[in-house]
C-alpha positions in Angstrom: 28.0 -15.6 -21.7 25.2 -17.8 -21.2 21.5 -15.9 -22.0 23.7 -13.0 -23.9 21.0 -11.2 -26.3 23.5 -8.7 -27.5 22.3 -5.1 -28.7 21.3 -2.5 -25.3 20.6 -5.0 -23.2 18.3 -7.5 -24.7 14.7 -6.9 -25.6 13.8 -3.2 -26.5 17.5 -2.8 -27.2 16.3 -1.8 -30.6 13.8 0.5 -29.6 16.2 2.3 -27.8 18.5 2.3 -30.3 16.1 4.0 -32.3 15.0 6.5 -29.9 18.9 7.5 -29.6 19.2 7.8 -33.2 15.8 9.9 -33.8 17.5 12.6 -30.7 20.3 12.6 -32.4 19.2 13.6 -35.7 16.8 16.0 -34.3 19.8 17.9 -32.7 21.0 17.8 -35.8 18.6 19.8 -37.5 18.5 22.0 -34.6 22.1 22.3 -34.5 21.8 23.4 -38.5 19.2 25.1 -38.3 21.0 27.1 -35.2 24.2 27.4 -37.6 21.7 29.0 -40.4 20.2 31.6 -38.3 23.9 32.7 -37.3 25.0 32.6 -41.0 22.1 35.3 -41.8 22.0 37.0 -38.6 22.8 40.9 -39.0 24.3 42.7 -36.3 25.5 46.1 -36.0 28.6 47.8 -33.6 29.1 51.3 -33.4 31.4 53.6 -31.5 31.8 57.1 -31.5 28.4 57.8 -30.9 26.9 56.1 -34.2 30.4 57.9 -35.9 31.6 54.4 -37.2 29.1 51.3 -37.1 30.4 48.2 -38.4 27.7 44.8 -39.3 28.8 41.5 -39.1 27.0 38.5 -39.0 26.6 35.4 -35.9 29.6 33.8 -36.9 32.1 37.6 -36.9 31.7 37.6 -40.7 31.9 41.7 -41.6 29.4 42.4 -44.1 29.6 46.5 -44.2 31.3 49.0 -42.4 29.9 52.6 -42.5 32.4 55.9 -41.4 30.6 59.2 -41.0 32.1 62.2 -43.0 32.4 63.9 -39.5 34.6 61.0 -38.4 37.3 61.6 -41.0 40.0 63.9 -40.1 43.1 63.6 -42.1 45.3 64.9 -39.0 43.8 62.8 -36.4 43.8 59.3 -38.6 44.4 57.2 -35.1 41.4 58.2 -33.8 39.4 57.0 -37.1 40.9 53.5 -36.4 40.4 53.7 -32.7 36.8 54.0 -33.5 36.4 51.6 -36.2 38.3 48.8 -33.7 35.8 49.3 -31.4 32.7 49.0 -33.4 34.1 45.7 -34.3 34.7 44.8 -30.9 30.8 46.1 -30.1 30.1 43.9 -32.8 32.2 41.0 -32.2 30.6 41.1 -28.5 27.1 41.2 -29.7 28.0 37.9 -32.1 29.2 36.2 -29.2 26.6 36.7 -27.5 24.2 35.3 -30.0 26.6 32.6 -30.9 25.6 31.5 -27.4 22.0 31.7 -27.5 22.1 29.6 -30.3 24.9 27.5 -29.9 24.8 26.6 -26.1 23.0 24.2 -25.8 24.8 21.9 -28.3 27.8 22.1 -25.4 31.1 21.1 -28.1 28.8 19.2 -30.8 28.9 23.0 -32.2 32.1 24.0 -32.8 33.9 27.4 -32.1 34.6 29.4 -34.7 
C-alpha cells in the first residue's frame, strides 16, 4: 500500500469529510424542523356536509372532534359513526398528504409513523 494517505482519498479528504458532515447536520435540522411543523400542524376532516368534522394533527394525532346536534339521532346511531369514520379518514388523508410535503424529501431518514 505504498503512497496510502488514508481518509477520502488523500488531500482534501478532510474537507470533504467536513462538507459531508455540515449536509448532514443541515438535514438534520430540516428533518426536525419538518417533524415540528407536523407536530403543530392542525388539520380538519369533515363528512356529512360539515355534520361531523374531526382535527388531527401531521402526524394522525386527534386533537378535537366536533358532532353537530342535527347529526345525533338516537335510532339511526350507525350512521353517526359512519360519519365520524369518515371525517377521520378526510383527515387522515389530508395528514398524509402533508406528511409528504414535509417528509419526502428525507426518502427513509424520516420514518413512517
Amino acid at each position: 500500500m505504498a503512497g496510502y494517505k488514508g481518509g477520502f482519498g488523500g488531500f482534501g479528504g478532510n474537507a470533504q469529510m467536513q462538507q459531508l458532515m455540515k449536509q448532514a447536520q443541515k438535514m438534520q435540522e430540516e428533518m426536525t424542523k419538518a417533524q415540528q411543523e407536523l407536530d403543530e400542524a392542525e388539520i380538519e376532516g369533515e363528512s356529512g356536509g360539515g355534520l361531523v368534522k374531526v382535527t388531527v394533527n401531521g402526524k394522525k394525532v386527534v386533537s378535537s372532534i366536533t358532532i353537530s346536534p342535527n347529526a345525533v339521532d338516537p335510532d339511526d346511531m350507525e350512521m353517526l359513526e359512519d360519519l365520524i369514520i369518515a371525517a377521520l379518514n378526510s383527515a387522515y388523508d389530508a395528514a398524509d398528504e402533508l406528511y409528504q410535503r414535509k417528509m419526502g424529501k428525507f426518502g427513509n431518514a424520516g420514518g413512517m409513523f
